[in-house]
Kinemage of the C-alpha trace (Angstrom):
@kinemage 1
@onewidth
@group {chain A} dominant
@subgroup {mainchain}
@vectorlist {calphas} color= white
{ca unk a 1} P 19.643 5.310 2.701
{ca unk a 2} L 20.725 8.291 1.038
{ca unk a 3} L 24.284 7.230 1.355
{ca unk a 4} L 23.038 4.219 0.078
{ca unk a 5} L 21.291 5.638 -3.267
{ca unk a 6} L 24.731 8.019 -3.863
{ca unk a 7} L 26.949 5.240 -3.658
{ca unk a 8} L 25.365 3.162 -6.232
{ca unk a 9} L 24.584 5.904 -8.774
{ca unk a 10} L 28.372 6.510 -8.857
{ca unk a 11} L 29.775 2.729 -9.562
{ca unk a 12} L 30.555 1.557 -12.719
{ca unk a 13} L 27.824 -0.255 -14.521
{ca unk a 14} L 25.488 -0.611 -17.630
{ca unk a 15} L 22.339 1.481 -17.727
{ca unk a 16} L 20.286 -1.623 -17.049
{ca unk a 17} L 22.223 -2.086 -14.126
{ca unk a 18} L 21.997 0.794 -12.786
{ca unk a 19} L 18.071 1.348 -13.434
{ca unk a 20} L 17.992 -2.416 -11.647
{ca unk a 21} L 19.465 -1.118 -8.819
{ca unk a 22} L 17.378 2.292 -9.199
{ca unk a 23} L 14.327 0.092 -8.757
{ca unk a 24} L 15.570 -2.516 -6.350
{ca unk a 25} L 16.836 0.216 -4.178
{ca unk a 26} L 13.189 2.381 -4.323
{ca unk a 27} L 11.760 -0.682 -2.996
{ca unk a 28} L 13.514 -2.366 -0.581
{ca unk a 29} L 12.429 -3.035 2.690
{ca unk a 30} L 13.780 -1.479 6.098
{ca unk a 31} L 15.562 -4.610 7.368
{ca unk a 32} L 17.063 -4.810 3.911
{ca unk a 33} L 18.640 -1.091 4.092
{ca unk a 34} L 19.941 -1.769 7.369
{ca unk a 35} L 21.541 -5.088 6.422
{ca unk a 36} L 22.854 -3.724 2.578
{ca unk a 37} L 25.018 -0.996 4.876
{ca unk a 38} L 26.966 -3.180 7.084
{ca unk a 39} L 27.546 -5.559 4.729
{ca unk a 40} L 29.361 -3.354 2.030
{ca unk a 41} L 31.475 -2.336 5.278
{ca unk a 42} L 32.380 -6.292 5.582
{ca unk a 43} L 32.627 -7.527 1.619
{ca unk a 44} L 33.206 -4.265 -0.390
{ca unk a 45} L 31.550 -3.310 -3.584
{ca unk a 46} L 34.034 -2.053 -6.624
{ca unk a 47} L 31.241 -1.894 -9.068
{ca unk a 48} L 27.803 -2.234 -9.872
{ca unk a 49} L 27.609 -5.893 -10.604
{ca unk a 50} L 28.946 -6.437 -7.324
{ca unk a 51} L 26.272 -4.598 -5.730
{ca unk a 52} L 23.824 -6.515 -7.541
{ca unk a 53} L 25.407 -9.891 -6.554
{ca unk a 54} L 24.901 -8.534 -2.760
{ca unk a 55} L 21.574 -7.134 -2.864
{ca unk a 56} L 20.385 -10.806 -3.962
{ca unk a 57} L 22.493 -12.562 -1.492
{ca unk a 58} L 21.145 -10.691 1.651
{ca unk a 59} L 19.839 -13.799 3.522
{ca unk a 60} L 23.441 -14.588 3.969
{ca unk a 61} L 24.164 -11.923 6.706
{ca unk a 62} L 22.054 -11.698 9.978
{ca unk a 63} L 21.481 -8.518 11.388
{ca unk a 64} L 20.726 -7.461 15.266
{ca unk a 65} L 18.572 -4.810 15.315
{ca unk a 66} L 20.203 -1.553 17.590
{ca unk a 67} L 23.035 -3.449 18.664
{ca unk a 68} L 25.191 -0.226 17.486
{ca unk a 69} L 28.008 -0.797 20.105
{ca unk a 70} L 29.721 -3.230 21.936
{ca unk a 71} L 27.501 -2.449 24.779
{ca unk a 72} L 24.112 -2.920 23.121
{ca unk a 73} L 25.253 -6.261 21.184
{ca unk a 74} L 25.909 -7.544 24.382
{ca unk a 75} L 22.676 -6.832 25.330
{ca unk a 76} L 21.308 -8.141 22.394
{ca unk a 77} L 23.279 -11.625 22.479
{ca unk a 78} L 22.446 -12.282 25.924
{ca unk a 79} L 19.016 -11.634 25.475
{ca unk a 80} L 17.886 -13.095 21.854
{ca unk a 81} L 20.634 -15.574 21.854
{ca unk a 82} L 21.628 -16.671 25.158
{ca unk a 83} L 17.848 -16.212 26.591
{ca unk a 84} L 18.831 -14.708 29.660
{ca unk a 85} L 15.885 -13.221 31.603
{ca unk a 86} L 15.192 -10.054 32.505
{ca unk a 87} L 16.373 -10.683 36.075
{ca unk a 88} L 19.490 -11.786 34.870
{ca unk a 89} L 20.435 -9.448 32.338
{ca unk a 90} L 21.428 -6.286 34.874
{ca unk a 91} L 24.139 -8.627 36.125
{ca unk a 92} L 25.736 -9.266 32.406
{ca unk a 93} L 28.708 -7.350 31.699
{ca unk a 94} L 27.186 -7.035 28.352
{ca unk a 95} L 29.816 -4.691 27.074
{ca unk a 96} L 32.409 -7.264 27.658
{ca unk a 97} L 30.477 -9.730 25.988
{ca unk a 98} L 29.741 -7.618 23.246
{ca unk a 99} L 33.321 -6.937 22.561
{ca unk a 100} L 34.501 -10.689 22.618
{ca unk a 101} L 31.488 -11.611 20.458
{ca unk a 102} L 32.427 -8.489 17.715
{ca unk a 103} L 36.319 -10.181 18.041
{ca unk a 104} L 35.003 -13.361 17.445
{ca unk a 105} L 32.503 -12.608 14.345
{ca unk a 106} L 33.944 -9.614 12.619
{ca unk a 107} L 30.635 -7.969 11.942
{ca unk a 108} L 30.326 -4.707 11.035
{ca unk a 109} L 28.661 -1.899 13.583
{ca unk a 110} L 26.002 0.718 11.788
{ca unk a 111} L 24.254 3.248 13.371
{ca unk a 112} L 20.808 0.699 12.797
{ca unk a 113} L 22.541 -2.300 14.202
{ca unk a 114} L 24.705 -5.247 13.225
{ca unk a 115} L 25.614 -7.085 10.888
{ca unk a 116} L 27.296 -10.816 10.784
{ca unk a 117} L 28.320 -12.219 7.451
{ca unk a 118} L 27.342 -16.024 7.367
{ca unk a 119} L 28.122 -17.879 4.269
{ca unk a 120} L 30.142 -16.453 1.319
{ca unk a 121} L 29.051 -14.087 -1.246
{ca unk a 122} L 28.533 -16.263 -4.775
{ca unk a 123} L 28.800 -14.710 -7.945
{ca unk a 124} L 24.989 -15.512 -8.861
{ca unk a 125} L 24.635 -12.043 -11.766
{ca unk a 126} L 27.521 -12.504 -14.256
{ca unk a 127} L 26.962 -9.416 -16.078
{ca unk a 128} L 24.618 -11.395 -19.016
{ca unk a 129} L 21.686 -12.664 -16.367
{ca unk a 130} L 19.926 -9.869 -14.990
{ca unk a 131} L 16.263 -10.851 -16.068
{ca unk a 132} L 16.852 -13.981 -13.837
{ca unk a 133} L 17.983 -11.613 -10.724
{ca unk a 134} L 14.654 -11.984 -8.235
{ca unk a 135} L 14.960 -8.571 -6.266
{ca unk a 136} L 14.751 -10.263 -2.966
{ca unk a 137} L 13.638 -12.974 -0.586
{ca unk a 138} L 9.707 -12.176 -0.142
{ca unk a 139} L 6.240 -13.847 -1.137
{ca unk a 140} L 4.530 -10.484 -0.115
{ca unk a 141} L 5.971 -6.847 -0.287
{ca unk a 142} L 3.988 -3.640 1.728
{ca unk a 143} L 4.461 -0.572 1.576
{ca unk a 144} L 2.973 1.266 4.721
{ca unk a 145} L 2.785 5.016 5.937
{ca unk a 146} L 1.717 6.385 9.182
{ca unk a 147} L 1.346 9.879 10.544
{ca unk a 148} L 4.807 9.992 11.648
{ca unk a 149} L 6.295 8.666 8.559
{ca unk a 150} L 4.327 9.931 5.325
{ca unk a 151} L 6.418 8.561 2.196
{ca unk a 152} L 6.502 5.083 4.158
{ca unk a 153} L 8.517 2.438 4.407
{ca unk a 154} L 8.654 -1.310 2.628
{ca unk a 155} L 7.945 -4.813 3.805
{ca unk a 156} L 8.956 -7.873 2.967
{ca unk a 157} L 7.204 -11.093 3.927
{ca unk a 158} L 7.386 -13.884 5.285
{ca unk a 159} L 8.837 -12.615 9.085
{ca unk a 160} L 10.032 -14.740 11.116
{ca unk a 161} L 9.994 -13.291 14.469
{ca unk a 162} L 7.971 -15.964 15.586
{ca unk a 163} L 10.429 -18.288 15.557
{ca unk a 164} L 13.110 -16.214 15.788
{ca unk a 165} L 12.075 -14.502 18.573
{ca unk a 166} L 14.339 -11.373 17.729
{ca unk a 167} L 12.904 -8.163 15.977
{ca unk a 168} L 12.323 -8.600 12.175
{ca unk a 169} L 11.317 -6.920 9.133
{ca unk a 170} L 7.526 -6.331 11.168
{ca unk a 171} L 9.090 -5.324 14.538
{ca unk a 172} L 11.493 -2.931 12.529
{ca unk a 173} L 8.905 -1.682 10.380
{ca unk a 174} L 6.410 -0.768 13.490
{ca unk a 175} L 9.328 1.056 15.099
{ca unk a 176} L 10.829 3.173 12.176
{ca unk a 177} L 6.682 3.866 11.546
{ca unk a 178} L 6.376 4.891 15.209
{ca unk a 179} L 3.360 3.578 15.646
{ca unk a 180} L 2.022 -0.293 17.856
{ca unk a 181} L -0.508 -1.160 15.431
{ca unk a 182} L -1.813 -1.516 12.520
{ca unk a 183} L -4.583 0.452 12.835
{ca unk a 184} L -2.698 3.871 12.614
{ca unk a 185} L -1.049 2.732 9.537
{ca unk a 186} L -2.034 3.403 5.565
{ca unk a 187} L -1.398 0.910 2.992
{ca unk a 188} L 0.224 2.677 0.337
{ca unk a 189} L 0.618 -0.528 -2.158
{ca unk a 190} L 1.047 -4.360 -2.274
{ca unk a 191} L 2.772 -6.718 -4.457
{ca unk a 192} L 2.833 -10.328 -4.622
{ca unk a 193} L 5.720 -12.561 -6.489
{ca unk a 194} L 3.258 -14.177 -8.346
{ca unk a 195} L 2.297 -11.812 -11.472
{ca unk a 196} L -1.501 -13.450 -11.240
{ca unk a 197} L -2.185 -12.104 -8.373
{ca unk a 198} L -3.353 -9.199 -9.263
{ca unk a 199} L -4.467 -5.747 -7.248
{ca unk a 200} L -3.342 -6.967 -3.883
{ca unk a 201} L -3.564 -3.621 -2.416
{ca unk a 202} L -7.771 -4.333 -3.046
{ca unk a 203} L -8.055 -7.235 -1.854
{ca unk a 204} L -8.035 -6.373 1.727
{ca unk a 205} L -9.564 -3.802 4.027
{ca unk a 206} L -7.620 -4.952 6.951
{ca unk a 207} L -4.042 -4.404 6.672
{ca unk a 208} L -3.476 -6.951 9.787
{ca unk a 209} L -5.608 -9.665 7.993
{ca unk a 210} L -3.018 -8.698 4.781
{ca unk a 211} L -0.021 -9.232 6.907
{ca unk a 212} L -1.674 -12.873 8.145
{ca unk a 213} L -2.264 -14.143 4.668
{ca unk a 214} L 1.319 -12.837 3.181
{ca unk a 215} L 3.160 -14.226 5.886
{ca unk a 216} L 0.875 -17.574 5.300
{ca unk a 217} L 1.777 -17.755 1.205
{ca unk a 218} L 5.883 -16.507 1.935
{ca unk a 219} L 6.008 -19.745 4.477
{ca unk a 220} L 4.508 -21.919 2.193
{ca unk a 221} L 7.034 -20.672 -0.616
{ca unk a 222} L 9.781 -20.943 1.433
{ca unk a 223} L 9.127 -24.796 2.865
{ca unk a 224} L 7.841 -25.672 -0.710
{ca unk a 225} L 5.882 -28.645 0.981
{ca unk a 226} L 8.676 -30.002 2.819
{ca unk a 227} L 10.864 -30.232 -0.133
{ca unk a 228} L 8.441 -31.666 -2.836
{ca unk a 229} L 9.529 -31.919 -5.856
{ca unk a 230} L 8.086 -29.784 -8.578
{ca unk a 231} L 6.284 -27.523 -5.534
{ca unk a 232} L 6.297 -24.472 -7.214
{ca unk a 233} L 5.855 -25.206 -10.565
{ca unk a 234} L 2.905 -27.578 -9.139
{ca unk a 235} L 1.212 -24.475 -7.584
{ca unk a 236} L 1.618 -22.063 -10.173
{ca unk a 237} L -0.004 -24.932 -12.400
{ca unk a 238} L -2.939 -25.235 -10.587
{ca unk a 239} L -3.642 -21.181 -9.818
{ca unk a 240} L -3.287 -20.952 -13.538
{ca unk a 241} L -6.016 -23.423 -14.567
{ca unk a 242} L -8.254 -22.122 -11.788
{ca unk a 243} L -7.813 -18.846 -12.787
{ca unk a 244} L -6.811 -17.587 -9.378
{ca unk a 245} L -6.265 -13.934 -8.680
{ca unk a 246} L -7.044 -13.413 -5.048
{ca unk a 247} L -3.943 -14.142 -2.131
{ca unk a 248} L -6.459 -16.091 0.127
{ca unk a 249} L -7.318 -18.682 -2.814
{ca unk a 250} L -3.834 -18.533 -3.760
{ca unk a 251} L -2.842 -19.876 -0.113
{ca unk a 252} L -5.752 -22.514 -0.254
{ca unk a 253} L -4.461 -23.923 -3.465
{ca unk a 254} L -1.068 -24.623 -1.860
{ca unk a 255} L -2.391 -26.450 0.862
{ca unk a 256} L -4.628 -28.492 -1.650
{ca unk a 257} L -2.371 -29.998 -4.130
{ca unk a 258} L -3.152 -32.930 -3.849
{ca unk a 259} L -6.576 -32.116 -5.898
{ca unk a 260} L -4.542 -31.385 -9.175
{ca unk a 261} L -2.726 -34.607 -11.201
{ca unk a 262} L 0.246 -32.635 -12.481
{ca unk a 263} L 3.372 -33.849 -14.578
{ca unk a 264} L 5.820 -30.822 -15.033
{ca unk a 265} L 7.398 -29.783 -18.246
{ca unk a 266} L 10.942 -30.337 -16.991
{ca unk a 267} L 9.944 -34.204 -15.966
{ca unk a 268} L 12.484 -36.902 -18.103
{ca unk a 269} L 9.558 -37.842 -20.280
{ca unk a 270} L 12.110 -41.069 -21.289
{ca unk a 271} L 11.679 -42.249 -17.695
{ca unk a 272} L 8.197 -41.508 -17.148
{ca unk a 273} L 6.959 -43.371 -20.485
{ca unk a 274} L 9.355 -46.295 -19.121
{ca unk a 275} L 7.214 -46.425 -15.680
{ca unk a 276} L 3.715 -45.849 -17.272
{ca unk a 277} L 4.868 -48.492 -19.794
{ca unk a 278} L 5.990 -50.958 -17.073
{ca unk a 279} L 2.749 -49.761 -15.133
{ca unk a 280} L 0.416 -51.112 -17.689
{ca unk a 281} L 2.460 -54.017 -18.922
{ca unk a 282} L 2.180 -52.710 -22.412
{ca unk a 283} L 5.746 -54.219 -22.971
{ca unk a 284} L 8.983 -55.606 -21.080
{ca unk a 285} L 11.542 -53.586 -20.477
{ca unk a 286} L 14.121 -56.016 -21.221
{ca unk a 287} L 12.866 -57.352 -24.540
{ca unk a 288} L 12.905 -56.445 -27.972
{ca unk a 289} L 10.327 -54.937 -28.058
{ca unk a 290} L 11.129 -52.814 -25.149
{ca unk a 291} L 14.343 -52.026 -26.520
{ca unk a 292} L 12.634 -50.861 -29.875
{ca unk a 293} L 9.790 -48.847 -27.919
{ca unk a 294} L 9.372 -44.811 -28.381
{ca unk a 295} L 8.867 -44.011 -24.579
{ca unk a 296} L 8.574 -40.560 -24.783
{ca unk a 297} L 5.946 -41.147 -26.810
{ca unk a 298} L 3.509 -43.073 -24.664
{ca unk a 299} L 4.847 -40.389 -22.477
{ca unk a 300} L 2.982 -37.620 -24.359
{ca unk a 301} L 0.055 -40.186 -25.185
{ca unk a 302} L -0.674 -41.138 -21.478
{ca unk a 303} L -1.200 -37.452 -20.863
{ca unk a 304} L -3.486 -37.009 -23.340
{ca unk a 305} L -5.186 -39.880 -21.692
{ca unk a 306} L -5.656 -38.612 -18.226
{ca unk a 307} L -6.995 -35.326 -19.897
{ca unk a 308} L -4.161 -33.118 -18.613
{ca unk a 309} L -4.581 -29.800 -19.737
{ca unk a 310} L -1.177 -28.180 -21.089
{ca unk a 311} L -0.015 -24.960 -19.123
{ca unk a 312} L 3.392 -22.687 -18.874
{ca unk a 313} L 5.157 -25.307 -16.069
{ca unk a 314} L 3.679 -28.637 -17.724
{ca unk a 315} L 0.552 -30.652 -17.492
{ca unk a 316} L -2.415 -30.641 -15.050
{ca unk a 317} L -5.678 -31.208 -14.349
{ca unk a 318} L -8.227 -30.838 -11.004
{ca unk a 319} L -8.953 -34.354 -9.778
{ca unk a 320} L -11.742 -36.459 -7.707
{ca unk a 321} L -10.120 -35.435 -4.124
{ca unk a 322} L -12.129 -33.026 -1.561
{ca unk a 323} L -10.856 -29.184 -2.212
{ca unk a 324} L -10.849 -27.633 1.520
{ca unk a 325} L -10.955 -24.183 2.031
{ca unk a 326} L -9.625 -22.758 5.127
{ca unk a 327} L -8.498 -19.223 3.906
{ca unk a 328} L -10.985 -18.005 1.101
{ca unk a 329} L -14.739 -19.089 0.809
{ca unk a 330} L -15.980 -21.957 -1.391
{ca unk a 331} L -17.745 -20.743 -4.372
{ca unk a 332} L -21.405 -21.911 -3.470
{ca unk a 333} L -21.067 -19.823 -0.091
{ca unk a 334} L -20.008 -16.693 -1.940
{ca unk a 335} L -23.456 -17.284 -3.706
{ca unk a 336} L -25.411 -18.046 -0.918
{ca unk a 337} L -24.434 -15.245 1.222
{ca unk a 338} L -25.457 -13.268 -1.625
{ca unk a 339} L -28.843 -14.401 -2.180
């Protein structure tokens, strides 16, 4: 990592690059160091905007986790991608297939693993759009300390090892801790991508029960409700108008939606006003009359209607359907349990 920090302190860059990279660097996670060195090896970085450009791009490159030769990416491949047993893998010539699968993929060995480029490199920061840079791919960011390891090391959820089966940013984190569980570890802060919740670290006296609920919220972000439209902006709609500041209310509002009418800002209000006008027969389409109507108008009026209070990502309000709570506890229970 210190190789790392030296190299990017020396490219050419603006001060706000730089103090990007300062801060994206001081918190990035251990999966994300290890992947950031093999794949300068592979692309190259000439300057700092390229650097930037990678460091938001590293989904693109998977990395096997102490697979430092051709000998131990053999062993990785046939065990995490080939599924061969432990009674099989003795009779693997593993450094064999290590070397054909290094010929065939052009990764790039580090002394943490490797690393396999696998989709190109796009040219997302153009030198004028660094506000819009994200500083990763995580819901939920830890930083954790053990005995062993003092200063601590960062990490990013969701993981994926579940269905993955091969070590990820948790597996990595444990090991470079040195510890098996949670229990001998410190959380040293917590940050969440959404700036409402707020003092994450607090929230939770169990740093396992942490880990659950981050992991819960990052796979919700990531399948954004199978590909609804409007997910996000839905979500952060509805946490705003119930105020919500805690992770475990923030997960049961994603899985409750469907209890908040919501018409985003970015909606073609032209098209919508045609529906709701074609809804309620107010007017034909084809006519006139239709021709002559102001749609975006109804548009704005039908909102009004339904009572739809305005927020930052459009229009919303909390509806008739049953609110279930699975992760946090419903407000009357908070009250009875303290009477």
């Amino acid at each position: 990592m210190k190789k790392l920090d030296y190299l990017w302190r020396r490219l050419e860059g603006t001060e706000a690059e730089k103090q990007f990279l300062q801060n994206r660097f001081n918190e990035m996670s251990v999966k994300e160091q290890y992947i950031i060195e093999g794949a300068i090896q592979i692309i190259g970085i000439n300057n700092a905007m390229d650097l930037i450009n990678l460091t938001e791009q590293l989904i693109r490159f998977d990395f096997y986790y102490k697979a430092a030769d051709e000998k131990s990416l053999g062993e990785y491949v046939a065990k995490y991608k080939e599924d061969a047993s432990d009674e099989i893998l003795p009779y693997i010539k593993t450094e064999k297939l290590g070397r054909e699968y290094h010929e065939d993929f052009q990764g790039a060995f580090t002394n943490e693993g490797y690393i396999i480029q696998r989709n190109a490199i796009k040219q997302i920061y153009d030198g004028t759009n660094l506000d819009k840079m994200t500083g990763g791919d995580w819901a939920i960011k830890l930083k954790v300390s053990s005995k062993s390891n003092p200063e601590g090391v960062w990490i990013n959820l969701s993981d994926y090892e579940f269905s993955t089966l091969e070590p990820y940013e948790i597996a990595i984190a444990l090991d470079v801790l040195g510890i098996d569980d949670w229990k001998e570890a410190n959380l040293l802060d917590a940050k969440c991508i959404f700036p409402n919740i707020i003092e994450l670290k607090d929230q939770y006296d169990n740093l396992e029960k942490l880990i659950i609920d981050g992991n819960n919220l990052g796979y919700v972000c990531d399948e954004g409700d199978q590909g609804r439209d409007f997910f996000m902006e839905h979500l952060e709609s509805a946490m705003e108008l119930e105020g919500c500041t805690k992770l475990d209310f923030a997960i049961d509002i994603s899985q409750n939606l469907n209890c908040y009418d919501f018409i985003p800002r970015s909606v073609n209000f032209e098209k919508y006003g045609r529906l709701m006008a074609e809804r309620d027969r107010i007017v034909k389409l084809d006519s006139i009359l239709g021709d002559n109507f102001d749609y975006i108008k109804y548009a704005k009026a039908d909102i009004k209607k339904k009572e739809l209070k305005p927020c930052k990502y459009g229009f919303i309000k909390r509806n008739e359907e049953k609110f279930y709570y699975e992760f946090s506890k419903e407000p009357d229970s908070i009250k009875l349990s303290m009477e």
